[in-house]
C-alpha positions as CSV (number, residue, x, y, z in Angstrom):
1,X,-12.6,14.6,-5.3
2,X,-9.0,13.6,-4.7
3,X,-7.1,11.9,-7.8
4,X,-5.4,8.8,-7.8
5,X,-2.0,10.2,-7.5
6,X,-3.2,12.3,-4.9
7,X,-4.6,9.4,-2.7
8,X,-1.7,7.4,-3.7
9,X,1.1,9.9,-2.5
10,X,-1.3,10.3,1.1
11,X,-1.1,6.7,1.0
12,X,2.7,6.1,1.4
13,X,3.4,9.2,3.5
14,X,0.5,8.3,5.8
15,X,1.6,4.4,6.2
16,X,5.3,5.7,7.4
17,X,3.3,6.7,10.8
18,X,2.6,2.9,11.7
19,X,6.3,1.6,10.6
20,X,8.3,4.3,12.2
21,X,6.0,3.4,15.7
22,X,6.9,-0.5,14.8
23,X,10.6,0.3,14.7
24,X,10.8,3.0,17.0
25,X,8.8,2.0,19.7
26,X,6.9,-1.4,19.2
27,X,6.0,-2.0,22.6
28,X,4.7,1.0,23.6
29,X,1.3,0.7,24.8
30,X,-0.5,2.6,22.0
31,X,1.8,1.5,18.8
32,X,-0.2,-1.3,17.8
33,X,-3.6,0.5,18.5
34,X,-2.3,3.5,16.5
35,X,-1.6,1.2,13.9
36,X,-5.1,-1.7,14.0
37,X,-7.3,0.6,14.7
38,X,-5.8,3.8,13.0
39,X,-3.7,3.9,10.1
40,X,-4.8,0.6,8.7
41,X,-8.9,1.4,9.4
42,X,-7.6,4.9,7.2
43,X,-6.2,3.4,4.3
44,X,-8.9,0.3,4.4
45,X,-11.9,3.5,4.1
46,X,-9.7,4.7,1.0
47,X,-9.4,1.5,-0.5
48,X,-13.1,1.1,0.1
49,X,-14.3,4.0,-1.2
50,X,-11.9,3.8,-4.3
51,X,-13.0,0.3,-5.0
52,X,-16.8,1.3,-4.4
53,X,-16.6,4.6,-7.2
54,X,-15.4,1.9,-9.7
55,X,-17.8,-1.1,-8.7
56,X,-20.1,-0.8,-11.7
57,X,-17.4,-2.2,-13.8
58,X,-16.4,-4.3,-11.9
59,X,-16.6,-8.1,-13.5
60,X,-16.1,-11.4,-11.1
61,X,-14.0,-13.0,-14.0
62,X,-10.9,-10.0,-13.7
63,X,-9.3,-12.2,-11.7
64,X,-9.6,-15.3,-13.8
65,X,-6.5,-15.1,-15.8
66,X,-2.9,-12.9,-15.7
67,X,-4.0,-11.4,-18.7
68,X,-7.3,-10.1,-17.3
69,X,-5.7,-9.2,-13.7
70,X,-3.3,-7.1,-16.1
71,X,-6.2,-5.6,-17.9
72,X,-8.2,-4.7,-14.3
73,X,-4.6,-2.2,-13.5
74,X,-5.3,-0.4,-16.9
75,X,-6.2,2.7,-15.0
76,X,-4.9,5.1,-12.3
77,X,-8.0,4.7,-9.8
78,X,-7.3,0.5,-10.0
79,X,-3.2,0.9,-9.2
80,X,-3.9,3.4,-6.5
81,X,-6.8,1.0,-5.2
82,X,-4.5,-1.8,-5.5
83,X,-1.2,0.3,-3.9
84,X,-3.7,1.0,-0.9
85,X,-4.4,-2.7,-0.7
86,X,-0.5,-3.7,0.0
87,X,0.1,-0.9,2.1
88,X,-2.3,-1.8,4.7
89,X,-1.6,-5.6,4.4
90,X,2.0,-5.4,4.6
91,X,1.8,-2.6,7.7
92,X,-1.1,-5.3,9.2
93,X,1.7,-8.4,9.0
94,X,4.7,-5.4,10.5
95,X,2.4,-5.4,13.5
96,X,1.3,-9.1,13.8
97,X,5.6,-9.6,13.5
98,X,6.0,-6.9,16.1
99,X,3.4,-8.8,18.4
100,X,4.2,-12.5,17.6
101,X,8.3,-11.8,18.6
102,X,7.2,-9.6,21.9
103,X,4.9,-12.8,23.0
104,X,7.3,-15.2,21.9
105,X,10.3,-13.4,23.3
106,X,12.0,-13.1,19.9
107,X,14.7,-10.4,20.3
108,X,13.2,-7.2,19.5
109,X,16.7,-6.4,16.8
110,X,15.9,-9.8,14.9
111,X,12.3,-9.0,14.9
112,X,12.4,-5.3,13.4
113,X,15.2,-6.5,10.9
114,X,12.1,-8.6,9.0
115,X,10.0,-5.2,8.9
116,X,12.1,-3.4,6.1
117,X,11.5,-6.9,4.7
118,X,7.7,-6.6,4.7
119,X,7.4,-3.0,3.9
120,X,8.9,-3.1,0.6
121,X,8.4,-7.1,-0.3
122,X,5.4,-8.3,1.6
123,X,5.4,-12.0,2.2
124,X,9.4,-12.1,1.8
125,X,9.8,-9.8,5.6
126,X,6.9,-12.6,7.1
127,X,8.7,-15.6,5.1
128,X,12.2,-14.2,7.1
129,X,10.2,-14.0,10.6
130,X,8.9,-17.1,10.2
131,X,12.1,-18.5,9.5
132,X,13.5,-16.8,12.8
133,X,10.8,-18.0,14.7
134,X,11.0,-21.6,13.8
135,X,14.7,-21.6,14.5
136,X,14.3,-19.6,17.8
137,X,11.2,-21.7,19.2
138,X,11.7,-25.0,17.5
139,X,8.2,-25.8,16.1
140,X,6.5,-24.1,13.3
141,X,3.2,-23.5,15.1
């Protein structure tokens, strides 16, 4: 059985597959199925299975308050369970970026300039594309 700093360290070296496609080649025709239906369905059976080992403790009211959200990361499994969780999310909204600009006709530059943006700070690389988009297409829709 792999330890959480084992499936942690897989986890960020393994997500680095689906943003190097998105920068290096976002609109090939097998980057964003890599991605969907390959690195994020990987890390989404980790983060299943981690949650699932640990589901016996698990109590509906941990995410009632900061204090009991703070209390739920006590432990190595939760971090690494909650790592996986906002590596696949932010890799999910890199792709849905990547798609969104090629459709809308979005430069591909300004478009891959909000994925560093999203790998390290989540809503702050969609919050700059969105931005971008509204400016470029003139509707927020």
């Amino acid at each position: 059985m792999p330890t959480a700093a084992a499936i942690f360290q897989f986890g960020n070296t393994f997500v680095l597959i689906g943003w190097i496609l998105l920068v290096f080649v976002p609109y090939w025709k097998n980057t964003q199925p890599i991605i969907m239906s390959g690195v994020i369905i990987v890390l989404s059976i980790i983060y299943a299975y981690m949650i699932l080992k640990g589901i016996g403790n698990f109590d509906p009211d941990s995410f009632s308050t900061l204090a009991n959200v703070k209390a739920l990361f006590q432990n190595d499994d939760s971090v690494a369970a909650g790592w996986l969780h906002y590596l696949a999310f932010d890799l999910f909204v890199g792709a849905y970026i990547m798609r969104e600009a090629k459709a809308l006709n979005i430069s591909r530059i300004l478009a891959t300039v909000c994925l560093p943006f999203t790998f390290m700070f989540g809503p702050m690389g969609y919050l700059l594309f969105f931005l971008i988009k509204t400016f470029k297409t003139k509707s927020v829709l």
